[in-house]
C-alpha positions as CSV (number, residue, x, y, z in Angstrom):
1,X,2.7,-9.6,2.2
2,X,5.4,-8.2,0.0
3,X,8.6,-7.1,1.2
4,X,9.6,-3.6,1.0
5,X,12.5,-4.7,-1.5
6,X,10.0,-5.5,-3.8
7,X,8.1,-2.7,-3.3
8,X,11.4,-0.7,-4.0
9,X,11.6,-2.5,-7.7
10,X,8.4,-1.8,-8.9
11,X,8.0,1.3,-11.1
12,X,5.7,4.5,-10.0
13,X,2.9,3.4,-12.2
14,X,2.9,0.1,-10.7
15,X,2.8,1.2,-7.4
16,X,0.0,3.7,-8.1
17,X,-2.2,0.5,-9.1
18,X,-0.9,-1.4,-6.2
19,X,-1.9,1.4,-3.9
20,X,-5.6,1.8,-5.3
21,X,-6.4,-1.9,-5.3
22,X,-5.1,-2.2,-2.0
23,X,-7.2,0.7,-0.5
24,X,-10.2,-0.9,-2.2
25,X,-9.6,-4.1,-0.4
26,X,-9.0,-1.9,2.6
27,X,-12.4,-1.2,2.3
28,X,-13.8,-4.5,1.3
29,X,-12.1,-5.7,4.7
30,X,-13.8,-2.8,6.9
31,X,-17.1,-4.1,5.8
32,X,-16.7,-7.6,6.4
33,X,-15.6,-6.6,9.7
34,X,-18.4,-4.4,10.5
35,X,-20.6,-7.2,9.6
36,X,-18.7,-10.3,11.8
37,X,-17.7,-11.6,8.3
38,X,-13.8,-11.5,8.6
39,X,-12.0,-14.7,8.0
40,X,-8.4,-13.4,8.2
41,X,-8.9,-10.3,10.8
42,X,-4.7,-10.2,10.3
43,X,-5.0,-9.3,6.9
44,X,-6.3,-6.2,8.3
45,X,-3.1,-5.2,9.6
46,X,-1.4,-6.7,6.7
47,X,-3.0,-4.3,4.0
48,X,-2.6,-1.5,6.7
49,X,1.3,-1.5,6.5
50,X,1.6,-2.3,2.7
51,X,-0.4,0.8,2.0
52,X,2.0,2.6,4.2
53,X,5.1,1.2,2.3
54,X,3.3,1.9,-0.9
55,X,2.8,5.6,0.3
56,X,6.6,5.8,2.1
57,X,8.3,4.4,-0.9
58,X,6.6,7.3,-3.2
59,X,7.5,9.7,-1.0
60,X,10.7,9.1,-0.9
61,X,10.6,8.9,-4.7
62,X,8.9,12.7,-4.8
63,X,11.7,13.6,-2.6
64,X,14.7,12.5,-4.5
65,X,12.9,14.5,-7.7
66,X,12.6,17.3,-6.4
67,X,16.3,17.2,-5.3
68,X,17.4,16.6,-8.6
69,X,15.6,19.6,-10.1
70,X,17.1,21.9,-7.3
């Protein structure tokens, strides 16, 4: 699991492609769930809060832009 300081270094377009493939492994894990597959059931949670880093981190990001055009 990454720390939030290196989610802080990574550039936008980095994060954008962290963001997808972690949502698509979100999805991977749902289904292995669903179907009594899940090996790592705390990898769940794992990907849950990177995602939300992911998405906090560019919010902030959108937020100090739009204060700097203002």
């Amino acid at each position: 699991m990454p720390k939030y300081e290196d989610i802080k270094v990574k550039t936008d377009d980095q994060l954008a492609g962290d963001l997808s493939s972690l949502k698509r492994e979100q999805l991977n894990l749902r289904f292995q769930a669903a179907t009594q597959q899940l090996e790592k059931p705390s990898r769940v949670k794992e990907v849950r809060r990177t995602i939300a880093q992911i998405k906090t981190e560019q919010t902030v990001r959108a937020q100090k832009a739009a204060a700097a055009e203002a």
